[in-house]
N, C-alpha and C positions, 0 to 999 in steps of 0.2 A: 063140539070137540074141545074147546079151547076153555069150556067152563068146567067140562070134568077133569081139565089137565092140571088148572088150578083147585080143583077140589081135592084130587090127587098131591098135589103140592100141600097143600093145610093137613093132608093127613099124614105125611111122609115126615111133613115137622113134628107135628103130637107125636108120632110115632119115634123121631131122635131122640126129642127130649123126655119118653119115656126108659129109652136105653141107655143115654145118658144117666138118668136117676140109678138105673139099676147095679150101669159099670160105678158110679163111686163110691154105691152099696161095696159090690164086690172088691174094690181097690183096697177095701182095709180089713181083707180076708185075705187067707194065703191060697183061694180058688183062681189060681191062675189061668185055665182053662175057659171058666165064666166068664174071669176077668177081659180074658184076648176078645172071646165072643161078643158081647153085649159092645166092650169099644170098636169094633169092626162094625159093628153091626149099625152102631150112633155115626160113625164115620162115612158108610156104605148112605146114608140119608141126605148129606149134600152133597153127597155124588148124584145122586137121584134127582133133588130137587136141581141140581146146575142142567141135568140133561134133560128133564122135561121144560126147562125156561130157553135152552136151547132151541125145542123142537115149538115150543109159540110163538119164541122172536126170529125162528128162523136162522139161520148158520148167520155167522157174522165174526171176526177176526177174533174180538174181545169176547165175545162168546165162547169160543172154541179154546183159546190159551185160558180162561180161567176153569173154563172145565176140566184140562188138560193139568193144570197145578192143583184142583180139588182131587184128581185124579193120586195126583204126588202126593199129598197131604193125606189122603186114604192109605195110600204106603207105606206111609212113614208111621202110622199110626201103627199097622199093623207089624211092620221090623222092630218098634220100639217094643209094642206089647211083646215079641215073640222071645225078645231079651232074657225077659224074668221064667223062661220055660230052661233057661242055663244055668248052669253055677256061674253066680256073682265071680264076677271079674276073669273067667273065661275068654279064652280070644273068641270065640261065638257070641259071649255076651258082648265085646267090644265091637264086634263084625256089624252083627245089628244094630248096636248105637248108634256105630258111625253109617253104616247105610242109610239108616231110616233119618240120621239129619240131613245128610246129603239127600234125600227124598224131598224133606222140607225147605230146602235152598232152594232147589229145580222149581218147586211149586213156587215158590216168591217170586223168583229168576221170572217164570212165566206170568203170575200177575202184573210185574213191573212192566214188560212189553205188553202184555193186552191195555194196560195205563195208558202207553206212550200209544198205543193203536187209534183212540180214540182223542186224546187231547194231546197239545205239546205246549213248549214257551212254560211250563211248572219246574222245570230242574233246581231253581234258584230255592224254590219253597221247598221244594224236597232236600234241598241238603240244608235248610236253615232250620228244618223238622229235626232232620240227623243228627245236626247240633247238638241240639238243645236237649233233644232225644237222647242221646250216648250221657253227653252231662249229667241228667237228671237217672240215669241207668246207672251210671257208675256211684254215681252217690247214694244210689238204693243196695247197691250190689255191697260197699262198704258199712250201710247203717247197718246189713245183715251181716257181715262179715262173710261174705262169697268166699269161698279159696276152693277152688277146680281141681287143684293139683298142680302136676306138671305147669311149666310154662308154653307147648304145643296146646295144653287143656283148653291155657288161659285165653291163649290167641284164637284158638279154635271158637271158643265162647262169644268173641268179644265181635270175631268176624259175623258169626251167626246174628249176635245182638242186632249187631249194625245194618245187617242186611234186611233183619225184621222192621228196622226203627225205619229205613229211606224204601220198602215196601208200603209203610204206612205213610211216610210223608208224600212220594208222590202221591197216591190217593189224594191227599188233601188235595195236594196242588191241582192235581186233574179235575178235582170237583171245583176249585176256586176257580183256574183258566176256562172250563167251561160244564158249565153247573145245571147240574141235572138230576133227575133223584136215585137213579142207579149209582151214579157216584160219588154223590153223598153218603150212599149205603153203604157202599164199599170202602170210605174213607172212616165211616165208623167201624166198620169190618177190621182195618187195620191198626185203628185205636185200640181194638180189643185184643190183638195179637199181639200190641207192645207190652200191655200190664202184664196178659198169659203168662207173655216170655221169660218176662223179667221176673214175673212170682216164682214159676218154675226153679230158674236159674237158682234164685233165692231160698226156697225150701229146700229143694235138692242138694246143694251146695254151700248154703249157710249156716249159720248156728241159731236162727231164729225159726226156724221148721215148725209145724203146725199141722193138722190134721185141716184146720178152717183154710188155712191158705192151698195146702192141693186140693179141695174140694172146690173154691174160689177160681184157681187157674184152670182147672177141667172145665168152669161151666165157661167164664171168660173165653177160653179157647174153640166151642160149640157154639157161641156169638159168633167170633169169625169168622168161622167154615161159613154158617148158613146165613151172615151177612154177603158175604161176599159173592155165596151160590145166587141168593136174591137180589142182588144188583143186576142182573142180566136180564130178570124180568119186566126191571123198570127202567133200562137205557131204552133211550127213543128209536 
């Protein structure tokens, strides 16, 4: 049973990161329809792969809250996509943005405690990650010339940043206080969810946009969904 379940997992990946290919085909067509589909559909894959590493490793605290934020993260993808089915700048287009980020925070909110579930004594390294993390964010956010808008944009952004950056720094910390290959995984998981963030932020909001750099932060961003979904298969 447990050899088909990861047979099932190896296929469920080839099978992402064939949707994945297809959505950033479609991201630079105006098939917005395709577009929602195939990212649901790449999204819906570590949703899948977290709940079968569930049912091998068995229920366990950390197991359940990171499925539960892949869960948010499946959400959020799919309120962001459902955006562009609006007229730009719409309060529906705005409704979905701001849901489906607020989707994305709950999901961190919930890895940050399945963290603390399994290791503690890391806070110090988690806010010394956030550091250095926000510093080196802000001066990326500047070489691009960032400008959000409003100043609620700017806070809103900056709160998000942050939240992404000490999501990833505990990781580290929980895999340095007590080190294991599940979260090591997942600490790269949220290395990969910093660049995402901040390419994102960058294209979308900068003046240095690029067609390489949203194709970069899409794939970046499918790192750390299905890093983090396969962390669960490899905590002891």
């Amino acid at each position: 049973m447990t050899r088909f379940l990861i047979a099932l997992i190896i296929a469920i990946t080839v099978l992402c990161w064939i949707f994945v290919g297809i959505f950033i085909r479609k991201s630079k067509t105006d098939d917005h329809r395709a577009y929602t589909i195939y990212k649901c559909l790449a999204s819906l894959c570590f949703v899948l792969i977290a709940l079968l590493s569930v049912i091998i490793k068995g229920s366990s605290s950390f197991g359940i809250l990171v499925l539960f934020g892949l869960c948010f993260g499946f959400l959020g993808d799919l309120l962001l996509a459902l955006r562009f089915h609006c007229e730009k700048n719409s309060r529906r287009f705005h409704l979905y943005f701001g849901i489906g980020s607020c989707s994305f925070l709950i999901g961190h909110f919930l890895y940050i405690l399945a963290l603390f579930r399994v290791s503690d004594h890391f806070l110090w390294i988690a806010l010394l990650y956030t550091a250095i993390g926000m510093i080196l964010s802000e001066w990326y956010a500047s070489k691009n010339q960032v400008s959000p808008g409003s100043r609620i944009a700017k806070a809103g952004g900056t709160f998000y940043v942050a939240a992404v950056v000490f999501m990833g720094g505990c990781a580290l910390g929980a895999a340095i206080k007590n080190p294991c290959p599940g979260l090591w995984i997942f600490a790269l998981g949220g290395l990969s969810f910093v660049f995402s963030d901040n390419l994102l932020i960058a294209n979308y909001f900068g003046k240095n946009s690029s067609p390489q750099k949203r194709d970069l932060l899409h794939i970046l961003y499918w790192i750390a969904q299905l890093l983090i979904s396969f962390s669960i298969l490899f905590m002891p």
